[in-house]
PQR file of N, CA, C, O and H, with PARSE charges and radii, in Angstrom:
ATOM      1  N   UNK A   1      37.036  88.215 -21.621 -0.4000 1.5000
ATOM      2  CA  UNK A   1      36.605  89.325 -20.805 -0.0000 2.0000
ATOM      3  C   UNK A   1      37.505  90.526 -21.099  0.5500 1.7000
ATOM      4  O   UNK A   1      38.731  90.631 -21.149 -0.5500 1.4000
ATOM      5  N   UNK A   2      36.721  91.212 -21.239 -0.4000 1.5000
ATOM      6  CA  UNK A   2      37.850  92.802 -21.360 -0.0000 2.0000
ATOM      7  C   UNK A   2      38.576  93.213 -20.212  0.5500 1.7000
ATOM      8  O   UNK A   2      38.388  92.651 -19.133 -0.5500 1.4000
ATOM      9  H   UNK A   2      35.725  91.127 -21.199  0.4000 1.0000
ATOM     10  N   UNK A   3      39.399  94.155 -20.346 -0.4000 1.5000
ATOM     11  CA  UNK A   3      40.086  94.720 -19.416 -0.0000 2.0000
ATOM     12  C   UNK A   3      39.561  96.115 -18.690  0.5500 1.7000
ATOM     13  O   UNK A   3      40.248  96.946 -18.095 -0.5500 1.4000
ATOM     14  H   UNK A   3      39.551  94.612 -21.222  0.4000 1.0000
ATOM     15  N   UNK A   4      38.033  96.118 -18.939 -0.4000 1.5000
ATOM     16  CA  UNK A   4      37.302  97.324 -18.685 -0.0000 2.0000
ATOM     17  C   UNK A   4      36.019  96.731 -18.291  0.5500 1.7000
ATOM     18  O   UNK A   4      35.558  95.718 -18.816 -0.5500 1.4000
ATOM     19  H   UNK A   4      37.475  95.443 -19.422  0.4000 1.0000
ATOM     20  N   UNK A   5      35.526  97.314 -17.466 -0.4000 1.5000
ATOM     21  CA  UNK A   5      33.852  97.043 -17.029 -0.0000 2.0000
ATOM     22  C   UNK A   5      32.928  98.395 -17.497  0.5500 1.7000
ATOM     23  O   UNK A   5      33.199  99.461 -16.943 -0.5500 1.4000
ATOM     24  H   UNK A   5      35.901  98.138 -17.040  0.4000 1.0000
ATOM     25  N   UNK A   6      32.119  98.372 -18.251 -0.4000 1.5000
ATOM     26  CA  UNK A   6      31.271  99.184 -18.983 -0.0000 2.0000
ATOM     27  C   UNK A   6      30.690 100.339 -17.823  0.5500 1.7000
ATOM     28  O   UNK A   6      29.941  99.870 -16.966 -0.5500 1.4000
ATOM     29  H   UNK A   6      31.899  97.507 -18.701  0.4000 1.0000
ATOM     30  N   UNK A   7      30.919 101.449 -17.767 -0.4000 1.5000
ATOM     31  CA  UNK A   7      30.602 102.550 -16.845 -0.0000 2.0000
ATOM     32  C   UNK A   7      29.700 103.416 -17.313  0.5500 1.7000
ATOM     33  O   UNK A   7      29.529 104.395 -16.587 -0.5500 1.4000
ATOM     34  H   UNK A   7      31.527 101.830 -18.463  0.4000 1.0000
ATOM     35  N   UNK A   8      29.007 103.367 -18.386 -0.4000 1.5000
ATOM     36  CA  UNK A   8      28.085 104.173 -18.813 -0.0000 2.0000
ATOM     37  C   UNK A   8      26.699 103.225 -18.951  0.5500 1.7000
ATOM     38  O   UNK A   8      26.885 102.009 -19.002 -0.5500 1.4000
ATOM     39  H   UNK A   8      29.145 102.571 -18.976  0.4000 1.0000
ATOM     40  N   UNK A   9      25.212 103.769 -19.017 -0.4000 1.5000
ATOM     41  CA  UNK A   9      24.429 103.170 -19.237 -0.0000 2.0000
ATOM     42  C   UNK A   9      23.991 103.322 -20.836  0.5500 1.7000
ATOM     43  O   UNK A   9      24.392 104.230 -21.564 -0.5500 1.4000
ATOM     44  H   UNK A   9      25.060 104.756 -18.975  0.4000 1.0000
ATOM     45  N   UNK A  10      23.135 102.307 -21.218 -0.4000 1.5000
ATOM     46  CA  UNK A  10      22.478 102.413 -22.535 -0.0000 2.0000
ATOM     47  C   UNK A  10      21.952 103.303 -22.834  0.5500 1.7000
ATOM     48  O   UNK A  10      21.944 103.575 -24.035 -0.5500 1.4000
ATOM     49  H   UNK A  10      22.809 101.569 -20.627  0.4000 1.0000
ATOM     50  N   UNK A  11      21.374 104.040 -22.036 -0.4000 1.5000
ATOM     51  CA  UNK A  11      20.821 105.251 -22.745 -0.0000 2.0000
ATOM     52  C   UNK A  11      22.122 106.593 -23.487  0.5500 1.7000
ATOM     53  O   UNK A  11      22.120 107.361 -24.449 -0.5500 1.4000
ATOM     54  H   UNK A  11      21.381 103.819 -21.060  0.4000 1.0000
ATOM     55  N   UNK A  12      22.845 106.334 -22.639 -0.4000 1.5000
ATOM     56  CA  UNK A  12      24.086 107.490 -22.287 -0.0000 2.0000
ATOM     57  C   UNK A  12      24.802 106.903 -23.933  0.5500 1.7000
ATOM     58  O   UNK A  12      25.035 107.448 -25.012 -0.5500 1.4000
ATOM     59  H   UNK A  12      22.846 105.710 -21.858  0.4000 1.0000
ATOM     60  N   UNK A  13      24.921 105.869 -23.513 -0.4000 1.5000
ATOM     61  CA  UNK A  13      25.586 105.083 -24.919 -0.0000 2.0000
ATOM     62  C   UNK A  13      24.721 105.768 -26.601  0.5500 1.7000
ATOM     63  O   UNK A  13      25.236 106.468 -27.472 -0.5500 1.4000
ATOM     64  H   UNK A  13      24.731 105.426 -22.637  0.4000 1.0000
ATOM     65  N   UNK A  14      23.498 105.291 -26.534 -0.4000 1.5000
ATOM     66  CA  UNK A  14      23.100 106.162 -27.507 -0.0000 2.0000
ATOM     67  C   UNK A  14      23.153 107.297 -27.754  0.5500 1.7000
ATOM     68  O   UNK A  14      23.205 107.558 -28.955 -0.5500 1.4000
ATOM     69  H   UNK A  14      23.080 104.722 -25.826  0.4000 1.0000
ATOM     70  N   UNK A  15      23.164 108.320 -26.899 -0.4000 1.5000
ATOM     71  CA  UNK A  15      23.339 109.464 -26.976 -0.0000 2.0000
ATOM     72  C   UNK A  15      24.909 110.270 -27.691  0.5500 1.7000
ATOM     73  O   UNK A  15      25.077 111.323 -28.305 -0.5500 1.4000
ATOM     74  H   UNK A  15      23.122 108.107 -25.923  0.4000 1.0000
ATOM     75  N   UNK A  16      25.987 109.015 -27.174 -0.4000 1.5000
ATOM     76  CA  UNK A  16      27.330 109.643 -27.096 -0.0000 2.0000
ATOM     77  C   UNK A  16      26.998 109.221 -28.664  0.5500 1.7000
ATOM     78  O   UNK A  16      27.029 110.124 -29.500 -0.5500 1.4000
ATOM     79  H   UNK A  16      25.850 108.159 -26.675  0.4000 1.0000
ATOM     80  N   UNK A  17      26.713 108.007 -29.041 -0.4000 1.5000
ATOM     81  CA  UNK A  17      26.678 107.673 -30.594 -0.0000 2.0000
ATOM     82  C   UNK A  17      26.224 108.771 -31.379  0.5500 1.7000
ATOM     83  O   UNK A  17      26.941 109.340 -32.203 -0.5500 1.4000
ATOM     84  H   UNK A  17      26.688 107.274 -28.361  0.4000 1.0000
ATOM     85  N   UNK A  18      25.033 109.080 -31.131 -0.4000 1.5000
ATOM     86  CA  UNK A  18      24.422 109.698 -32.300 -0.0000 2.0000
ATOM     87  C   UNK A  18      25.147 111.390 -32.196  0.5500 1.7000
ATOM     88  O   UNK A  18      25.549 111.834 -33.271 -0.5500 1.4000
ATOM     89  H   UNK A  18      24.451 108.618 -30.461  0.4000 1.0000
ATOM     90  N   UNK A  19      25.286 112.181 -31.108 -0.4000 1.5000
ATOM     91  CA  UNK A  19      26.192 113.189 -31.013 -0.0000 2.0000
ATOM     92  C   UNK A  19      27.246 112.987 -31.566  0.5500 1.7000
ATOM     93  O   UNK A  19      27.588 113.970 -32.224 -0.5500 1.4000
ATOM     94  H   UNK A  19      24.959 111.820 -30.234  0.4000 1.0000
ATOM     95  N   UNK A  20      28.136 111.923 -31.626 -0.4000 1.5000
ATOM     96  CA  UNK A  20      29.549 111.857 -31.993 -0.0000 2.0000
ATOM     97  C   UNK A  20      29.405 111.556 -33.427  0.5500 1.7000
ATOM     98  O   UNK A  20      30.327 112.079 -34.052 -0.5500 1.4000
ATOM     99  H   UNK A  20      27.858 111.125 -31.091  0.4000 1.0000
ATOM    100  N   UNK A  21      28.413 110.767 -34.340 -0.4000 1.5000
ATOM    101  CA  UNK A  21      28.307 110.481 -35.622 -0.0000 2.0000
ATOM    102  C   UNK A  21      28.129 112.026 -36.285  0.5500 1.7000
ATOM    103  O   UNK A  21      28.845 112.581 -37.120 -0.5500 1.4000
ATOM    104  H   UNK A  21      27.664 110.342 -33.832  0.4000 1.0000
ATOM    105  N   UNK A  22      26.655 112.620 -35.464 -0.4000 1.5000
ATOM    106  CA  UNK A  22      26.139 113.813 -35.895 -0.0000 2.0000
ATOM    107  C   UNK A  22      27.060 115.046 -35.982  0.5500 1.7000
ATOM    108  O   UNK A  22      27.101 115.945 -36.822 -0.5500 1.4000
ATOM    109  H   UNK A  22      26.074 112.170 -34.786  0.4000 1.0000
ATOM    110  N   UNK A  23      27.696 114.854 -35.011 -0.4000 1.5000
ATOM    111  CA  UNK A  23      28.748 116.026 -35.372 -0.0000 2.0000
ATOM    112  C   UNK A  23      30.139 115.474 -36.623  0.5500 1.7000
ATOM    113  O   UNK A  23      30.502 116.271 -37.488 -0.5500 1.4000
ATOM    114  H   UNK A  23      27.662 114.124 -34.328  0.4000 1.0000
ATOM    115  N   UNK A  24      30.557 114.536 -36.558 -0.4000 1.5000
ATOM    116  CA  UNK A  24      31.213 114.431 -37.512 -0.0000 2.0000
ATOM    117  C   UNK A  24      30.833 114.093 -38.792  0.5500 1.7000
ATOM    118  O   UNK A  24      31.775 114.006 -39.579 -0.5500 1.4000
ATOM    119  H   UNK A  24      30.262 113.888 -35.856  0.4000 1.0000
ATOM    120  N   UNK A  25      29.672 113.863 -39.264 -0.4000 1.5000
ATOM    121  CA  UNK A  25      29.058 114.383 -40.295 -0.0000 2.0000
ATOM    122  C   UNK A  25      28.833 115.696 -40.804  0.5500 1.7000
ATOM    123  O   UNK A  25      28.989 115.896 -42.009 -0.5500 1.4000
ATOM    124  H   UNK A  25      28.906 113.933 -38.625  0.4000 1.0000
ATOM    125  N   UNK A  26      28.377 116.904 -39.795 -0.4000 1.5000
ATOM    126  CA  UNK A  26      28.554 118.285 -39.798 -0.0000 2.0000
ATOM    127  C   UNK A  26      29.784 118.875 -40.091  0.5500 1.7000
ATOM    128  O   UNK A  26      29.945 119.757 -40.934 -0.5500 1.4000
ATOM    129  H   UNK A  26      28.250 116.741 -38.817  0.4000 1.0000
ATOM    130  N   UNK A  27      30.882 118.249 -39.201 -0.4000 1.5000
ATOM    131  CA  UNK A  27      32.147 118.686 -39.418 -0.0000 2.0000
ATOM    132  C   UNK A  27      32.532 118.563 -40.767  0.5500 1.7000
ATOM    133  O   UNK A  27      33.028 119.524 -41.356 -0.5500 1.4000
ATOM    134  H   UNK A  27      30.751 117.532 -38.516  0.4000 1.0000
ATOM    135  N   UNK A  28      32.283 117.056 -41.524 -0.4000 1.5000
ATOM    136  CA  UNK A  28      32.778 116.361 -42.919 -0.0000 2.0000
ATOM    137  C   UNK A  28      32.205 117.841 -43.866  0.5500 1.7000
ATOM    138  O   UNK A  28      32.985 118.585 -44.461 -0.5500 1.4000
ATOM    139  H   UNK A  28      31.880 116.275 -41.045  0.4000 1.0000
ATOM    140  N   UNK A  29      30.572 118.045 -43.824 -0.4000 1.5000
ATOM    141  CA  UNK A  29      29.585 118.843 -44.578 -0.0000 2.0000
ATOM    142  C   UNK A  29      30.419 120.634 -44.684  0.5500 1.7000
ATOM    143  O   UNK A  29      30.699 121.501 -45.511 -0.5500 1.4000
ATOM    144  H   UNK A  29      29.938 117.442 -43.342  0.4000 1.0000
ATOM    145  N   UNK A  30      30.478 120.446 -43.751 -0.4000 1.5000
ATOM    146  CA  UNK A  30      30.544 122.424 -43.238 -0.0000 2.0000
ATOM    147  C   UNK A  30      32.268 123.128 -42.966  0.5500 1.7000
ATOM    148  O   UNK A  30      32.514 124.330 -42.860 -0.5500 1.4000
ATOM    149  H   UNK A  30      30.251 119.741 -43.079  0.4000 1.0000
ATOM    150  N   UNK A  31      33.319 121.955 -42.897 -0.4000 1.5000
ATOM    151  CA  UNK A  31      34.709 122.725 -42.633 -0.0000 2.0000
ATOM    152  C   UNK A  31      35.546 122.162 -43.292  0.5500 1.7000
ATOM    153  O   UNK A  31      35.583 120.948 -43.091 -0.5500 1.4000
ATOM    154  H   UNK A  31      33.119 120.979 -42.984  0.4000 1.0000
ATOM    155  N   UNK A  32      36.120 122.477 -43.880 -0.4000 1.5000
ATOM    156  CA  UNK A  32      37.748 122.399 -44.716 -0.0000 2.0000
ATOM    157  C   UNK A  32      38.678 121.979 -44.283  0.5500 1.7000
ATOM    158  O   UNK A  32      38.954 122.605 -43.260 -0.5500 1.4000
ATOM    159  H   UNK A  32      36.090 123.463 -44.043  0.4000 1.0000
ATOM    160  N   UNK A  33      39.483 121.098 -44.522 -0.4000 1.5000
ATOM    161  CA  UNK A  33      41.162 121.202 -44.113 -0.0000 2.0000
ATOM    162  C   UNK A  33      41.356 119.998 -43.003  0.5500 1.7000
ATOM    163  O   UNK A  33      40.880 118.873 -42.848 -0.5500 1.4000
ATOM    164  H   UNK A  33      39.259 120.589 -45.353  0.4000 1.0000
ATOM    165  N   UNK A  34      42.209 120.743 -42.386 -0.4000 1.5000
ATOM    166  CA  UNK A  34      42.526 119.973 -41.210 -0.0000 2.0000
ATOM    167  C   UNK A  34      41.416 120.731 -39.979  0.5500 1.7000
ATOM    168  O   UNK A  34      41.753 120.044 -39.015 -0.5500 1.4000
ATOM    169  H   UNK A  34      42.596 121.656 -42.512  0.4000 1.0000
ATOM    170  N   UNK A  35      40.869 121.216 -39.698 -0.4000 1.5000
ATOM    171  CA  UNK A  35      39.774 121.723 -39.004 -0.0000 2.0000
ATOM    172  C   UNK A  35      38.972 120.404 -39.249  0.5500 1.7000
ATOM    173  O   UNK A  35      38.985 119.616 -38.304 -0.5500 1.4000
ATOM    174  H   UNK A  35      40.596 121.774 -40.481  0.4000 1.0000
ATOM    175  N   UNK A  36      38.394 120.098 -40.180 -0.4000 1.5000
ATOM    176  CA  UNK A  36      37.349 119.087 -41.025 -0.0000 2.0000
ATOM    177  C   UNK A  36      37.616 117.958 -39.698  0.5500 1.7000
ATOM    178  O   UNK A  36      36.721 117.642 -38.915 -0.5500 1.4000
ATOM    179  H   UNK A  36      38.384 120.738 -40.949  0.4000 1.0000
ATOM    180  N   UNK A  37      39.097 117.411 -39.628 -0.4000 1.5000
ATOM    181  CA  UNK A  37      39.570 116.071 -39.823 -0.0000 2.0000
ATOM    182  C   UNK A  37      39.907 115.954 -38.061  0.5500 1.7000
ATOM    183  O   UNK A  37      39.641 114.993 -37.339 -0.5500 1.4000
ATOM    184  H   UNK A  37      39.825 117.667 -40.265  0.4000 1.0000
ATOM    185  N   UNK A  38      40.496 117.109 -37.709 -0.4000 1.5000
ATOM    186  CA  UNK A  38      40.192 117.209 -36.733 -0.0000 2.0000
ATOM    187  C   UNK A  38      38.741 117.112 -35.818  0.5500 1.7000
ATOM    188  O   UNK A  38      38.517 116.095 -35.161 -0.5500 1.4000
ATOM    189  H   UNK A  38      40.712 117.890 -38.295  0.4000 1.0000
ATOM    190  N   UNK A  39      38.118 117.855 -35.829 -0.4000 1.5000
ATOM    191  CA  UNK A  39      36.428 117.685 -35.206 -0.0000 2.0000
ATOM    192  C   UNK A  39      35.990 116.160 -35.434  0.5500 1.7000
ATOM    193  O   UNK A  39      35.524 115.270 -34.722 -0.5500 1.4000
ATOM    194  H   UNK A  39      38.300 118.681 -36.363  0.4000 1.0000
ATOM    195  N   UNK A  40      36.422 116.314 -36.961 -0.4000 1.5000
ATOM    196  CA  UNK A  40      35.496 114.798 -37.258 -0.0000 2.0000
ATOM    197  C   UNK A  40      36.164 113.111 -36.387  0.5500 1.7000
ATOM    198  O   UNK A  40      35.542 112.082 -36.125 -0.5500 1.4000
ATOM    199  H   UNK A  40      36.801 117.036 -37.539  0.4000 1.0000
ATOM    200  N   UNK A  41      37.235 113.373 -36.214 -0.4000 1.5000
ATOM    201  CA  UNK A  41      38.293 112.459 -35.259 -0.0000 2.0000
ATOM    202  C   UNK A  41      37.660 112.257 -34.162  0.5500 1.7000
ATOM    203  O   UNK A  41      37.093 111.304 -33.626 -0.5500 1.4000
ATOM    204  H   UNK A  41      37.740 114.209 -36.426  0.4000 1.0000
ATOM    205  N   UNK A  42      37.932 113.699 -33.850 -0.4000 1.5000
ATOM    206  CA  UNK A  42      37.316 113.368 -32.305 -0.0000 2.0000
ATOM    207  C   UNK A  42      36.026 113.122 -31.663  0.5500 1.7000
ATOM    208  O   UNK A  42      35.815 112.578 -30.579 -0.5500 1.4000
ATOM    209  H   UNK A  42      38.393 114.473 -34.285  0.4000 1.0000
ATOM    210  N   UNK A  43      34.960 113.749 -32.747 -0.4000 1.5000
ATOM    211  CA  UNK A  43      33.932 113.247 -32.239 -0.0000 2.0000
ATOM    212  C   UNK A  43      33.598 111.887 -32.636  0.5500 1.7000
ATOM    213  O   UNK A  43      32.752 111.387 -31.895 -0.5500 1.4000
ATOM    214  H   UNK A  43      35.131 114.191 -33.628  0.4000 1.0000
ATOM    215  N   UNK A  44      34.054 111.046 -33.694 -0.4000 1.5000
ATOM    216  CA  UNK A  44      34.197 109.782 -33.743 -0.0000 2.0000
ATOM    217  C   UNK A  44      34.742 109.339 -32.545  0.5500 1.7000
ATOM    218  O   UNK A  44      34.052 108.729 -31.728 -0.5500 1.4000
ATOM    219  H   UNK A  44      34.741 111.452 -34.296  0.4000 1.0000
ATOM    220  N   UNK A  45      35.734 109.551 -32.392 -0.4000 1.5000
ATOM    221  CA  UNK A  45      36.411 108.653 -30.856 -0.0000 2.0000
ATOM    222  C   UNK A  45      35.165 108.823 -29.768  0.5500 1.7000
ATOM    223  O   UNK A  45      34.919 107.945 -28.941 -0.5500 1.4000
ATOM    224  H   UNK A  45      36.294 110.047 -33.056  0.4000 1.0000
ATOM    225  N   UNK A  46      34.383 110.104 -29.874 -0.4000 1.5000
ATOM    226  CA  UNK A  46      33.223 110.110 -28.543 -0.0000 2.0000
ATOM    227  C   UNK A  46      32.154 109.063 -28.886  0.5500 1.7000
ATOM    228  O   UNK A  46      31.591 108.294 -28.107 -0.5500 1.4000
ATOM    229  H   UNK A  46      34.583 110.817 -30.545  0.4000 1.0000
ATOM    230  N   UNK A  47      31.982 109.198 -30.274 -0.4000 1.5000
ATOM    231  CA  UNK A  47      31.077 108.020 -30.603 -0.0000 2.0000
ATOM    232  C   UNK A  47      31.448 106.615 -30.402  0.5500 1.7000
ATOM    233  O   UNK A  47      30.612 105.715 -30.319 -0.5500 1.4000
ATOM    234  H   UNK A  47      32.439 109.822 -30.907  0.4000 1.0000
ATOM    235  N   UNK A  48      33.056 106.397 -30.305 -0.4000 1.5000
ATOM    236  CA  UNK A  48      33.186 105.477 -30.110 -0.0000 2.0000
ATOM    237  C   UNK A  48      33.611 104.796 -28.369  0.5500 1.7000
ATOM    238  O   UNK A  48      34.030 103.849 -27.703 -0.5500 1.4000
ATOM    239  H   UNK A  48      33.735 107.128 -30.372  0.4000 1.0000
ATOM    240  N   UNK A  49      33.212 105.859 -28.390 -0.4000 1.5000
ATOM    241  CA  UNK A  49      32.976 105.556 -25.900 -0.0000 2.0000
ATOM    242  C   UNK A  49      31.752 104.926 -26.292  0.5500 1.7000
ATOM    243  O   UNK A  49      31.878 103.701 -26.302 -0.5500 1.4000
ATOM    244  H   UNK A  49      32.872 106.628 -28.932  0.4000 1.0000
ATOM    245  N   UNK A  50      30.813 105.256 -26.562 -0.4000 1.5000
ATOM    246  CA  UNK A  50      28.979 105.000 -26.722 -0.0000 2.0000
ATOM    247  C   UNK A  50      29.463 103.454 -27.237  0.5500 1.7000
ATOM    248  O   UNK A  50      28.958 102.642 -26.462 -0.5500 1.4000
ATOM    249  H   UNK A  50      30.711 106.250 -26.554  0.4000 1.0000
ATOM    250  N   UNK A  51      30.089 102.922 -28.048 -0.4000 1.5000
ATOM    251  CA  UNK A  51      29.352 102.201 -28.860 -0.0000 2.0000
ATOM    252  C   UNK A  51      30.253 100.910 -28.062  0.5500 1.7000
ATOM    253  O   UNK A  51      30.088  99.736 -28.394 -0.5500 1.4000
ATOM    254  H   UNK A  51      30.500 103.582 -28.677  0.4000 1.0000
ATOM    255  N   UNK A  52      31.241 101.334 -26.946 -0.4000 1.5000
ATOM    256  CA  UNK A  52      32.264 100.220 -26.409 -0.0000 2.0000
ATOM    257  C   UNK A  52      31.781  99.686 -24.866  0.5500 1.7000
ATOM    258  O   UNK A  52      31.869  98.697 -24.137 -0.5500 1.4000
ATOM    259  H   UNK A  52      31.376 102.287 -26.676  0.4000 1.0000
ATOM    260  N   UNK A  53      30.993 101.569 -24.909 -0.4000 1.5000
ATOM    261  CA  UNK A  53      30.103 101.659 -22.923 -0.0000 2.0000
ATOM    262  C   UNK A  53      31.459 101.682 -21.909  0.5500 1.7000
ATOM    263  O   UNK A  53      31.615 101.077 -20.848 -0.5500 1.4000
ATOM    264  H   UNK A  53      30.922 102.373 -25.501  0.4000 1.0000
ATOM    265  N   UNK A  54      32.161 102.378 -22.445 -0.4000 1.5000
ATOM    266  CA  UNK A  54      33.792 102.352 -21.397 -0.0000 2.0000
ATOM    267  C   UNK A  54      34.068 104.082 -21.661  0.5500 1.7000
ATOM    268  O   UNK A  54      34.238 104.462 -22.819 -0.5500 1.4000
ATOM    269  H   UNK A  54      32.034 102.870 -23.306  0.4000 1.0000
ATOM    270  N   UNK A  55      34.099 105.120 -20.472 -0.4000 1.5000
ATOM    271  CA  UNK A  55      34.434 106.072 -20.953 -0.0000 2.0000
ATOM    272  C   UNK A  55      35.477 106.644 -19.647  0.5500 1.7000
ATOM    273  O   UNK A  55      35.340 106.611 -18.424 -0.5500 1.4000
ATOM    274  H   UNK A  55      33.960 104.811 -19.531  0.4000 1.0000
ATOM    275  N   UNK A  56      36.475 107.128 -20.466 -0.4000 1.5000
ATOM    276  CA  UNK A  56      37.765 107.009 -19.347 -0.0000 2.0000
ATOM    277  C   UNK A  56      37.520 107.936 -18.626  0.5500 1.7000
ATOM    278  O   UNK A  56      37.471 107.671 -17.425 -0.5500 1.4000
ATOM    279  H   UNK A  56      36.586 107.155 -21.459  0.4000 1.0000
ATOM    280  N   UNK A  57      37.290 109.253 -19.021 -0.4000 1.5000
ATOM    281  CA  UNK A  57      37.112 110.118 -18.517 -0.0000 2.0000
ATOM    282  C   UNK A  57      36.033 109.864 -17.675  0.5500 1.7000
ATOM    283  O   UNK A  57      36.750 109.750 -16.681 -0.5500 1.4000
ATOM    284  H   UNK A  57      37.330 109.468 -19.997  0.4000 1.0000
ATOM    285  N   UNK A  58      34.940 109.683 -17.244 -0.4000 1.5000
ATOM    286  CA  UNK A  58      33.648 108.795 -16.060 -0.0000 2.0000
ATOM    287  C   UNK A  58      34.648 108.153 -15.366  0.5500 1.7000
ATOM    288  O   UNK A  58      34.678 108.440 -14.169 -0.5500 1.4000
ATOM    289  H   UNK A  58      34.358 109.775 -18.052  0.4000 1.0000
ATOM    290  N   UNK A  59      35.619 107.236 -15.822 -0.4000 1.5000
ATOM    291  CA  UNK A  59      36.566 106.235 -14.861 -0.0000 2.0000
ATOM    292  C   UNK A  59      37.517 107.151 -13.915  0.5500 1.7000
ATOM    293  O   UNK A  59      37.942 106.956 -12.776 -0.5500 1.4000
ATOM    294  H   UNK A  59      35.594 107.004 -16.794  0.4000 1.0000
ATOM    295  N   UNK A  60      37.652 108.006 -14.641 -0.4000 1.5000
ATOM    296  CA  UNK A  60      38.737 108.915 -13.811 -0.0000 2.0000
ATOM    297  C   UNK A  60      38.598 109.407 -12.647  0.5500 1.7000
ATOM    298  O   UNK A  60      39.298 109.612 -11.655 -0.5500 1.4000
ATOM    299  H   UNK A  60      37.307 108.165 -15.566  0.4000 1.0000
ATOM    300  N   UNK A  61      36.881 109.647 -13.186 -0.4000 1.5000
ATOM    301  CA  UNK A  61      35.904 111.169 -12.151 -0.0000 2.0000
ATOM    302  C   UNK A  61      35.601 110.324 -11.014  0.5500 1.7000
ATOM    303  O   UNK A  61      35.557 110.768  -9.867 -0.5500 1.4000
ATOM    304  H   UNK A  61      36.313 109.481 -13.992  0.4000 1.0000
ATOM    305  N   UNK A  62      35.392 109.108 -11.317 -0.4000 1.5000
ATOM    306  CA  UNK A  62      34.560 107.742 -10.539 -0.0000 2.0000
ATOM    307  C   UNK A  62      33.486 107.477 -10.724  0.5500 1.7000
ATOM    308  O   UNK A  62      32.871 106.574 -10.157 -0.5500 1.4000
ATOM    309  H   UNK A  62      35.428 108.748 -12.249  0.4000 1.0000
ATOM    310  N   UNK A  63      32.863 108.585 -11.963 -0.4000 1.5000
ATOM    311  CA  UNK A  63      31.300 108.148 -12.197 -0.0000 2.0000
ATOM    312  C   UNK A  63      30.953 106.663 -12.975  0.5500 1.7000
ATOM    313  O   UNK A  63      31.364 106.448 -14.115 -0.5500 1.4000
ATOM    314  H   UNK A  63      33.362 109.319 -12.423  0.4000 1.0000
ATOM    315  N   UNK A  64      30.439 106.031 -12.490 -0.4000 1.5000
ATOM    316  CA  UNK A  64      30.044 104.870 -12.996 -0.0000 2.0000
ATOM    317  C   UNK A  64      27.890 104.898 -13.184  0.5500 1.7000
ATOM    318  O   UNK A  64      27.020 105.651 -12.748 -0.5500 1.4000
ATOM    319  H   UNK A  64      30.104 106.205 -11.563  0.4000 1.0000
ATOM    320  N   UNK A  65      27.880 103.703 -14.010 -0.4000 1.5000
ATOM    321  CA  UNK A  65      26.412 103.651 -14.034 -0.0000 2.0000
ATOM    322  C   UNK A  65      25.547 103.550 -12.932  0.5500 1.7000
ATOM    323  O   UNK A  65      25.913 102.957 -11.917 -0.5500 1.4000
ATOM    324  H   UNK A  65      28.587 103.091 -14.364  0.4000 1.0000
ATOM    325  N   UNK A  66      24.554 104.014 -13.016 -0.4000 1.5000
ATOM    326  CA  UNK A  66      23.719 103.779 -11.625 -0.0000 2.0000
ATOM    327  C   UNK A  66      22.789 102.444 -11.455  0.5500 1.7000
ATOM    328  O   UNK A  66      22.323 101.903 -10.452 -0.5500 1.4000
ATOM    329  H   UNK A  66      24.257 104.496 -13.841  0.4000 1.0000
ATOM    330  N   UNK A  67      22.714 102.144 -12.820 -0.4000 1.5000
ATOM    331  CA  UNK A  67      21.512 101.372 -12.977 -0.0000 2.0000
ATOM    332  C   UNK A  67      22.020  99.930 -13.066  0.5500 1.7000
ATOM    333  O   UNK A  67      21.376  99.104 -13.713 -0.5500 1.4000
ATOM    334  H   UNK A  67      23.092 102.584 -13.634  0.4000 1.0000
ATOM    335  N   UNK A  68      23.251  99.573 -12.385 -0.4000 1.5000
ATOM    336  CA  UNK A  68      23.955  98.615 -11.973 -0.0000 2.0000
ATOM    337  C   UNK A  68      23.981  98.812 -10.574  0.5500 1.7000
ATOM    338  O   UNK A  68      24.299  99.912 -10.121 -0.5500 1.4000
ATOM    339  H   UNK A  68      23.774 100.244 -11.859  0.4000 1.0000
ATOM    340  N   UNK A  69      23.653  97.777  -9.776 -0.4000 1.5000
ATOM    341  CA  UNK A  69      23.590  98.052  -7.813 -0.0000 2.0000
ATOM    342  C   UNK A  69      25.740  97.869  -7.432  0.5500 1.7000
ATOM    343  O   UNK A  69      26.175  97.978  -6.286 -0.5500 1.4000
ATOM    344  H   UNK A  69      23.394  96.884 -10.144  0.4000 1.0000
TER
END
């Protein structure tokens, strides 16, 4: 068992994925340098909230899924 209970729903999950891939593909395509590596980092790490369903920042706020009673 993890040390986290999943706070986002599936839909939310896909979404963070494909935003967080999509932009760091854009970033890789379109910026130079450390700009590039930067963007592309971080929106990987957002993609990678989506793909774990644990997002700290929701944990912080207290938002959790709804579509769990």
């Amino acid at each position: 068992m993890a040390f986290f209970r999943k706070n986002i729903g599936k839909g939310q999950q896909a979404v963070r994925i494909g935003i967080g891939v999509g932009v760091a593909l854009l970033a890789y395509s379109f910026l130079n340098g450390w700009l590039a590596l930067l963007v592309g980092v971080s929106s990987l790490s957002f993609a990678l909230t989506g793909i774990v369903g644990y997002c700290p920042a929701c944990a912080v706020a207290g938002v959790h899924d709804r579509s769990k009673p």
